[in-house]
BATOR-510638 format. One record per residue: residue in one letter; x negated, y, z negated of N, C-alpha, C in turn. Coordinates in steps of 0.02 Angstrom, whole numbers, plus 50000, padded with zeros to 5 digits. Layout:
AXYZXYZXYZ;...
***
This chain:
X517745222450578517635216950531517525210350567;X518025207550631517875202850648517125202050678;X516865206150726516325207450735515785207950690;X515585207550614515225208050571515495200250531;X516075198650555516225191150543515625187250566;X515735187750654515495184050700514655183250702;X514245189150666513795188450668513595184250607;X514115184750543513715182150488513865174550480;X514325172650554514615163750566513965161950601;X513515165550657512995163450697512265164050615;X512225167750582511925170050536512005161350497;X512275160450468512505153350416512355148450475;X512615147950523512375141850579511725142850577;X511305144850589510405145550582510155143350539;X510455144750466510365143950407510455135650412;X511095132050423511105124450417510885121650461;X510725123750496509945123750564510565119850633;X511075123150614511335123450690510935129650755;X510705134150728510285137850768509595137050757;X509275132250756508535130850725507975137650762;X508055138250822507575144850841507645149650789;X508195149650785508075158050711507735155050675;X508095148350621507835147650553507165145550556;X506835143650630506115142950602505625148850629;X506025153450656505675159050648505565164550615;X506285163750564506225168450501506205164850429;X505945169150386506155163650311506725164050301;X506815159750251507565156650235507555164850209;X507285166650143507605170850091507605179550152;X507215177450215507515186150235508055185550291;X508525177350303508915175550328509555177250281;X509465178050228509865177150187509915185150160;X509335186250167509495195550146509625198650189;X509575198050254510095200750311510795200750318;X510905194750298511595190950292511885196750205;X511645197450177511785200450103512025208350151;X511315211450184511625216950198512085216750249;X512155213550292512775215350321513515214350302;X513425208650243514085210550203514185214450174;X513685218550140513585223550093513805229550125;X513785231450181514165237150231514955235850223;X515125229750214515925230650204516275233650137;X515635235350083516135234450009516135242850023;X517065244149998517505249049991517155253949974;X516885253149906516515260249878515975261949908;X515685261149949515115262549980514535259549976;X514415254449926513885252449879513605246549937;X513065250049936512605244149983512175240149945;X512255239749895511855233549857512145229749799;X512965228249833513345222749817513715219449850;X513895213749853514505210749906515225209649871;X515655211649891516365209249832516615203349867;X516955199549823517225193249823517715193449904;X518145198249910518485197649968518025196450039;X517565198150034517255198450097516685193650095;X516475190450038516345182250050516705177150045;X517435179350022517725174550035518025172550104;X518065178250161518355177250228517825176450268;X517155177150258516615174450264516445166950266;X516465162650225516375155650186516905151950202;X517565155850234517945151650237518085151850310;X517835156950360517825156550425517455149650459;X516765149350397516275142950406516585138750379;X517135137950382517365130250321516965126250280;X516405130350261516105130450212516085126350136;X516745128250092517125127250060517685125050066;X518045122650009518805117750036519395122550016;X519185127049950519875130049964519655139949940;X520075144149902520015146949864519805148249802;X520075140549772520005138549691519145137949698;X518665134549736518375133949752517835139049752;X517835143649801517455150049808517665154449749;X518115154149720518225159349656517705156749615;X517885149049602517405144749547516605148649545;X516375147249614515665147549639515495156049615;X516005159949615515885168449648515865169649579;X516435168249521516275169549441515645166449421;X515465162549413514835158549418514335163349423;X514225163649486513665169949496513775176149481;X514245179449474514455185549444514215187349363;X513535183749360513495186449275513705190849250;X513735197249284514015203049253514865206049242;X515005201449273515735200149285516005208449334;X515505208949362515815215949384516165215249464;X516465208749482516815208349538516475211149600;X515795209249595515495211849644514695206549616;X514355203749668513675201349651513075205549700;X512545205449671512045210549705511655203749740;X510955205149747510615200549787510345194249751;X510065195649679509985189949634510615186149634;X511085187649636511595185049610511955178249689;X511725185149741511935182049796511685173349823;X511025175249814510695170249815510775164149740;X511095164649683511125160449657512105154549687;X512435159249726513175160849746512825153649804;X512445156649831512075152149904511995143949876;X511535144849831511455138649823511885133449788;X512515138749772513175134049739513265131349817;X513505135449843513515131749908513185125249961;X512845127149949512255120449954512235115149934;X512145116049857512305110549811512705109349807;X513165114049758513885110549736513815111349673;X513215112449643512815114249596512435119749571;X512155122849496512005127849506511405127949458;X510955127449521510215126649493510005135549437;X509635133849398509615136449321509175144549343;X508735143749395508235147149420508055146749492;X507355148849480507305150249580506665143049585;X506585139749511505995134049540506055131349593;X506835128749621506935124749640506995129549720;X506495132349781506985136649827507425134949880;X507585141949907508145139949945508035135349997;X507515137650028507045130350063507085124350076;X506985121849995506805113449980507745113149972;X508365117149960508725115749955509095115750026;X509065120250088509185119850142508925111850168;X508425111150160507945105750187508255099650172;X508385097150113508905093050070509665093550115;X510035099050132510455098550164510565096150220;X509875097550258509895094250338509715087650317;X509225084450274509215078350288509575074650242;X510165076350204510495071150194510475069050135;X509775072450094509645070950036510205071449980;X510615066249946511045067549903511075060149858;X511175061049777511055055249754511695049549760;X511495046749755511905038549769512325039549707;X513185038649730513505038249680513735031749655;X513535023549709513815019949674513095015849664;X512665018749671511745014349624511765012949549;X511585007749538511755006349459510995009349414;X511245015849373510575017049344510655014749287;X509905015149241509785013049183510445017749127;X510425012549083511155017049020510825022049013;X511165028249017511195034848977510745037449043;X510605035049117510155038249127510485042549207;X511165042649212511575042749272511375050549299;X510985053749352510785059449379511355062649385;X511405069549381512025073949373512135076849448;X512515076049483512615075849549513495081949546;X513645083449490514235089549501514605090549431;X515045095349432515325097349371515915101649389;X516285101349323516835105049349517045107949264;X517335114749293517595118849223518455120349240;X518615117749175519295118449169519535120949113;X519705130249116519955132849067520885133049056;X521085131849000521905129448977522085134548927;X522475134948903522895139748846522815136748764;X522405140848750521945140448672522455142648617;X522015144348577522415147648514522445154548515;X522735158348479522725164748477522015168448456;X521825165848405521045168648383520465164448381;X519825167148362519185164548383519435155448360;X519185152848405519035143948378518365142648311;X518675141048253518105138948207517855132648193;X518195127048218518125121748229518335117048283;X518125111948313518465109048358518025100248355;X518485095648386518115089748395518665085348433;X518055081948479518485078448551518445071848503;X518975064948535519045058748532518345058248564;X517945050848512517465049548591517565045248632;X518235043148661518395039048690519315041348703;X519385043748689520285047848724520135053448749;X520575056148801520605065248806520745067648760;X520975068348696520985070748640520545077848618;X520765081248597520405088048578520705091448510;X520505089148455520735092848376520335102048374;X520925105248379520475112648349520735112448296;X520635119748261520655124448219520565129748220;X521035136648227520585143248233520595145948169;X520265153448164519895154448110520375158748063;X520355156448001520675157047933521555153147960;X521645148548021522145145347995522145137847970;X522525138647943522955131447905523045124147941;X523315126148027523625122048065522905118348111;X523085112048136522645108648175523135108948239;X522705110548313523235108148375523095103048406;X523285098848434522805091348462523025094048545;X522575092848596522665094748649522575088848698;X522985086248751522785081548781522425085648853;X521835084248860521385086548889521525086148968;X521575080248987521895077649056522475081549069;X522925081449046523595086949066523535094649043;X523105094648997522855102448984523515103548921;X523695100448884524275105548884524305103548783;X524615105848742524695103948681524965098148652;X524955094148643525565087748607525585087348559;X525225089048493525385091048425525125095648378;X525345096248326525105103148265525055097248221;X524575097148186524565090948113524745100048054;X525225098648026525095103247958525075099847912;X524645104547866524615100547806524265102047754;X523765105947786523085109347704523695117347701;X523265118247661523605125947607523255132247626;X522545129947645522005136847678521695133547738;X521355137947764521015135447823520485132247831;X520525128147881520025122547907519515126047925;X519135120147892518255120547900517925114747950;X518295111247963517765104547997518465099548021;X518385097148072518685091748098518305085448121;X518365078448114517995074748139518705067648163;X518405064048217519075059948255518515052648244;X518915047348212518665040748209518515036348268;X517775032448283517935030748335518395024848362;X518835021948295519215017648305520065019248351;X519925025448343520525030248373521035029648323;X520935026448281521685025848240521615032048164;X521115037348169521055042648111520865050048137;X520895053948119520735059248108520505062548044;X520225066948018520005068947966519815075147970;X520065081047918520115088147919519845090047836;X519565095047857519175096747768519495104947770;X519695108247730519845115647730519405119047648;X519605125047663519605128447589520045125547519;X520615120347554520785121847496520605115547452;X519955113847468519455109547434519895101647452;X520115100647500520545093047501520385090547576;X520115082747563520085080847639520805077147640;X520805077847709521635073747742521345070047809;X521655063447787521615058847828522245057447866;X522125060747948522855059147995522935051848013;X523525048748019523625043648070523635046048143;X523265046148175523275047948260523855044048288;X523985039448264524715034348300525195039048304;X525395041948244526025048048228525975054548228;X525425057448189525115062148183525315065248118;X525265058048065525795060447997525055061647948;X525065064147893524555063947834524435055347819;X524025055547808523875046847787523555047447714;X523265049247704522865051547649522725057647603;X522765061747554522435068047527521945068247461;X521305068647477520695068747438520505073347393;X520635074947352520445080947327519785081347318;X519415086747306518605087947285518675093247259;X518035094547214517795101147164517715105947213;X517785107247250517495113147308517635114347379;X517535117847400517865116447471517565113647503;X517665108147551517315103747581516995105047649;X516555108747680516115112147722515945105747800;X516205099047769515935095047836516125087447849;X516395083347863516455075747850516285073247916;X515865066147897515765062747973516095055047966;X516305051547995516445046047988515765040148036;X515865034347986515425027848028515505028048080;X515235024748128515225021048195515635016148195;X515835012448138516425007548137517275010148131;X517065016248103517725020948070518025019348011;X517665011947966517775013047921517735016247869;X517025019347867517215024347820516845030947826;X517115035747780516805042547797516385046947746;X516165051647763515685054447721515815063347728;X515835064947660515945070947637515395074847621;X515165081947634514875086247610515325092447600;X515145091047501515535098747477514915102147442;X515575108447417515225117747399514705116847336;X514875108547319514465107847254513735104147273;X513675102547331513045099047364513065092047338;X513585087947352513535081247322514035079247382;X513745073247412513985070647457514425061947424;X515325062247474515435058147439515705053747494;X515635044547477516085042647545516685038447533;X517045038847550517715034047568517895029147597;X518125023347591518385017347635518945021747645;X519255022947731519585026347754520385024047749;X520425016447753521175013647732521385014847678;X521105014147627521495016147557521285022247550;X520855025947585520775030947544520315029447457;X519955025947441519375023447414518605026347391;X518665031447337517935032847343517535028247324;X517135026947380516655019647356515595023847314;X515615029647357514745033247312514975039847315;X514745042247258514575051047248513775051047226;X513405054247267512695056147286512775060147211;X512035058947202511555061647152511795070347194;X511685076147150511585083747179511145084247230;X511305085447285510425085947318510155091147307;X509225088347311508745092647259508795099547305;X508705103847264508675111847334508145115547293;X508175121447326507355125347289507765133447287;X508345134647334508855140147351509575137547356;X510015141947353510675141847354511015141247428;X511415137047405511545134647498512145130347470;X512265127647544512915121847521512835115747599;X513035110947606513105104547646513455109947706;X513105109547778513425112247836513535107847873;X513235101747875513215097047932513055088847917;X513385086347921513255077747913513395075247982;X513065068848001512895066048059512855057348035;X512975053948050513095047748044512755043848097;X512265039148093511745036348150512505030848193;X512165031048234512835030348299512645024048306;X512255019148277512485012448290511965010048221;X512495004248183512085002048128512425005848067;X512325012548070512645016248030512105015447964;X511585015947970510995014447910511025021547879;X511035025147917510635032847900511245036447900;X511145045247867511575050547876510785055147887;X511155059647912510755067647909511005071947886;X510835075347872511125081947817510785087147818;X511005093047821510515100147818510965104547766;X510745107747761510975114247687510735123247716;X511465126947708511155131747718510515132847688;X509985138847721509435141547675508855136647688;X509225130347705508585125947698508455123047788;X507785124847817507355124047881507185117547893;X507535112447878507625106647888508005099647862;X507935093847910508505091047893508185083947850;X508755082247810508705077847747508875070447782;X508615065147783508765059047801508825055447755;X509495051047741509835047847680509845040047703;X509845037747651510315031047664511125031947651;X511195026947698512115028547710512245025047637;X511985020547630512195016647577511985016647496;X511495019247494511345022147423511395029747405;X511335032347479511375040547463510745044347436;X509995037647444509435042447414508985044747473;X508945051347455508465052647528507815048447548;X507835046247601507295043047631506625047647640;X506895055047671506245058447719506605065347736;X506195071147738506475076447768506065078247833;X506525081647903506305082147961506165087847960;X505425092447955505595100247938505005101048012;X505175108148026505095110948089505335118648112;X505895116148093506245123348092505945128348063;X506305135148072506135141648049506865144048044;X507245141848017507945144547985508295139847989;X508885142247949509585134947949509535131747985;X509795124847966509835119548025510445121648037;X511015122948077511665121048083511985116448103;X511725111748128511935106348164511525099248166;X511705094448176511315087148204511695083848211;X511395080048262512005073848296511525068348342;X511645062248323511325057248335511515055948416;X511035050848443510975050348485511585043248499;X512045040048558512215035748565512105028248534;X511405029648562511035022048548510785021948453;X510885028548438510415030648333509725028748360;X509475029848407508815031948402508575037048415;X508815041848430508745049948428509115051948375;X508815060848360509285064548315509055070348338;X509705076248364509545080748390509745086148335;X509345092048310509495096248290509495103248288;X509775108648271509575114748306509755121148245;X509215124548250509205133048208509385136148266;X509425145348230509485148548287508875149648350;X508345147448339507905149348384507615142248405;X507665137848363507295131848406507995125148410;X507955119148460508165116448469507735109248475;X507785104548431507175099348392507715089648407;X507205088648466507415081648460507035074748424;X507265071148366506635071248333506865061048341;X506355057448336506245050648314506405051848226;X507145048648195507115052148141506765047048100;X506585039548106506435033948058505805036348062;X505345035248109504455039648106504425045248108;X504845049248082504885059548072504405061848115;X504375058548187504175062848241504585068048267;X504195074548309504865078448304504495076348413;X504955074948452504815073248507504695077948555;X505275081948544505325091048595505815094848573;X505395100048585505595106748546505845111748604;X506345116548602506595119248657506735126448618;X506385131748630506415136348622506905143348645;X507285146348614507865146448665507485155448693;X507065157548668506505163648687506425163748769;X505975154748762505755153848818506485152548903;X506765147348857507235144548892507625148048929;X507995154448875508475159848903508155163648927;X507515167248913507045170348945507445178048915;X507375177548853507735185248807507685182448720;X507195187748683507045188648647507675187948590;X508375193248630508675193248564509445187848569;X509105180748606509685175148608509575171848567;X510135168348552510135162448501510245156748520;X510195150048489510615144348514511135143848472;X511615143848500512385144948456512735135848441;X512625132148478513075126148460512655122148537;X512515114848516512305109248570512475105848554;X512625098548592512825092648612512485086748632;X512405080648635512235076248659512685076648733;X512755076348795513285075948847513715071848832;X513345064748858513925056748847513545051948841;X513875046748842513455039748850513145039248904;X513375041048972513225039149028512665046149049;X512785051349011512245055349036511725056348952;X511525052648934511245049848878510445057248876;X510315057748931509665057748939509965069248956;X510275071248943510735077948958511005080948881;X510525088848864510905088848816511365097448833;X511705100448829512225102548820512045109748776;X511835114748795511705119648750511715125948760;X512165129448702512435136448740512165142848691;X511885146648747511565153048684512095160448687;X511865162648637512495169148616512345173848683;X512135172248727512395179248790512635173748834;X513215169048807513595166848851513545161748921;X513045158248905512745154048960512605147648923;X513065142548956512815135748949512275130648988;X511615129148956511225124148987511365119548995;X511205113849030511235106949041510425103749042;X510195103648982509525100848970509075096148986;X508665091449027508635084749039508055085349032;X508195079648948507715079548892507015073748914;X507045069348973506545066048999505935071249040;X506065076549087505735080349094505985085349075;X506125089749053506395095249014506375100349049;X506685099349111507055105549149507685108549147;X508005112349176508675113949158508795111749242;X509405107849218509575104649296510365109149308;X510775113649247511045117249264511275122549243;X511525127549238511745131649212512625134649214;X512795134449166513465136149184513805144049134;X514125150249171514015155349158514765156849123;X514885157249060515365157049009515855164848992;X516355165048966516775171748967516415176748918;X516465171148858516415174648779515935168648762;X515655171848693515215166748663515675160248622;X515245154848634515425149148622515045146748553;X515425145348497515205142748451515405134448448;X515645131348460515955125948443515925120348519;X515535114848519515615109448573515435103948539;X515805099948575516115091448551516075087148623;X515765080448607515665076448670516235073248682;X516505071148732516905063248733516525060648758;X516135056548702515655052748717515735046148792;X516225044248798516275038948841516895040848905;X516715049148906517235049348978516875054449001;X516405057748983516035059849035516135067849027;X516415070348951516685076148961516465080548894;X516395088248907516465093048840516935097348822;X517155096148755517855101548738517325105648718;X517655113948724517275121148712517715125148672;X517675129148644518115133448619517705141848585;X518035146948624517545151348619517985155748577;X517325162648574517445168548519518375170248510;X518725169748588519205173248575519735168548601;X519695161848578520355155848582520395153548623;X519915153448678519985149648754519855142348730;X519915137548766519625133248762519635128148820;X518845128048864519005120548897518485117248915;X518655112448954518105107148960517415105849008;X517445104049023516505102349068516725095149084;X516855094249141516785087449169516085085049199;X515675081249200515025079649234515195072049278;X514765072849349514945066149350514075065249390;
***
């Protein structure tokens, strides 16, 4: 072993062009498939066309390579799509360029090459250059999984401005608030009778707001974590968003009539006309324009596009259609001059005041598999404005960058993820998947 060490320490020196005679006499990628098979002679079962984790890890760390364990595990699950504790040569080579980077480029556009090449000279972006708002280049990331709920997550929503993290799992009653930074639980709000449908956190920090089956919104004090408020409605209430000021909030219920509240007293100030439909459906999603607060968005099961309201009269302005099935989602952009929305197959960033639809992201093309979906996306943050956040049902999260519309990363998930929430102003995503995990995405 040490001897199959020693060659694959002179092997990696070539590679970071401490031996430059090799690396410019062979290509990178059959530098690297040499290096594959001679680790590949060490794995136990015989299998010459995989490497197991033990023997890149005493590998990588002979080269001090990496800083610790936590480290190379990170990088080795990562590339392990198959989770089979062992990576073959696709895989190897995506393992490589974590290394390199630090990062984990989406595909092979980018090769090992121009990424070796980048290593020798130094190429790395400036972390203290002042870029344009929303426009900060993604230079690393980090995943931090913590102790969830017992069953699938059906709802969840971060503070956009605290570590804060409100779930809900599915058919319970109880809310858990998670402080994200310490990982760990600090409260249960109880209080509805059936289970939660929707959570949304004020950006004043001083509310919370929970809608369930049993047709009643509840307004938390976040100071205590006591009931502040209980709303009743005709139906069960499917979604609430609050202003950009946090004064007040907006309801979509089972009866398709949207209603809003001054959030201190608890105040219904409009109940919307029925909205017009052509099929049976109900309010899945409200969105509140993120500065100004002029507009809502709204989609309805059944119905392939989204409804643009006035916040203040409640009459539709314009519908954004495009789609080819449910909308499930929309969520405004920082600045309310974007509105991002997404079906299962397309993902639509649209100018919503001139009902341009800007770019369309196909998740066919994107995932490169016929039978994926897009399950739940994000805006990132403020600071990565220009990054959107999007995870399809075979378990893989994109990192989108909606100016040229490449995938600048990819990050490779347990279970499918239905549910992500920004903290808008720390740089972070709460997750919560099929089977109660839940954690975050740091970007910096």
């Amino acid at each position: 072993m040490s001897s199959i060490m020693g060659s694959f320490e002179d092997s990696v020196r070539g590679l970071l062009g401490e031996n430059e005679q090799w690396a410019e006499g062979t290509s990178t990628d059959d530098q690297l498939r040499a290096l594959f098979d001679l680790l590949a002679q060490t794995n136990p079962s015989g299998d010459r066309t995989k490497i197991t984790f033990d023997a890149l890890r005493e590998g990588f760390q002979r080269m001090s390579l990496v800083k610790s364990k936590e480290e190379i595990t990170r990088m080795f699950e990562l590339s392990d799509k198959d989770h089979s504790g062992a990576i073959e040569w696709s895989e190897f080579k995506t393992f490589f360029r974590h290394l390199v980077t630090d990062i984990q480029p989406c595909d092979d556009d980018m090769g090992i090459d121009k990424l070796i090449r980048s290593r020798k000279e130094g190429i790395q972006p400036s972390r203290c250059r002042e870029w344009p708002n929303g426009m900060r280049p993604l230079i690393g990331y980090n995943v931090t999984y913590f102790a969830g709920v017992p069953s699938r997550v059906r709802t969840l929503c971060c503070s956009p401005n605290r570590p804060l993290l409100a779930v809900a799992e599915q058919e319970s009653s109880d809310i858990f608030v998670y402080d994200t930074s310490k990982r760990k639980l600090v409260r249960i709000m109880m209080g509805h009778r059936e289970s939660v449908v929707s959570i949304s956190m004020s950006p004043d920090k001083k509310f919370a707001a929970s809608t369930a089956r049993d047709s009643t919104l509840i307004l938390w004090d976040m100071t205590v974590g006591c009931t502040s408020r209980e709303l009743a409605h005709p139906g069960i209430i499917t979604c609430c968003a609050f202003s950009p000021d946090g004064k007040f909030i907006v309801t979509g219920c089972q009866d398709n009539v949207c209603r809003k509240y001054l959030v201190s007293r608890g105040k219904l100030l409009r109940v919307s006309d029925r909205l017009p439909h052509m099929s049976k459906g109900v309010i899945v999603s409200i969105a509140y324009q993120s500065v100004g607060g002029n507009t809502l968005a709204i989609t309805r099961s059944h119905e392939p596009f989204v409804r643009i309201l006035s916040a203040i009269s409640f009459i539709q302005m314009h519908a954004l259609r495009g789609h080819t099935t449910t909308v499930w989602d929309c969520m405004y952009s920082t600045d309310g001059n974007r509105l991002m929305s997404h079906c299962d197959k397309f993902i639509k960033i649209w100018d919503p005041m001139h009902r341009d639809c800007l770019d369309t992201y196909d998740v066919d093309i994107l995932a490169q598999g016929p039978s994926h979906i897009w399950t739940s996306c994000s805006y990132v943050s403020k600071n990565f404005e220009h990054l959107l956040a999007a995870v399809t049902s075979e378990s893989t999260m994109y990192f989108i960058n909606l100016t040229d519309h490449s995938i600048v990363l990819t990050i490779g998930i347990k279970y499918p993820v239905y549910c992500i929430s920004s903290m808008v102003e720390t740089d972070s995503l709460g997750c919560g998947d099929d089977c109660g995990n839940l954690f975050t995405v740091d970007v910096w």
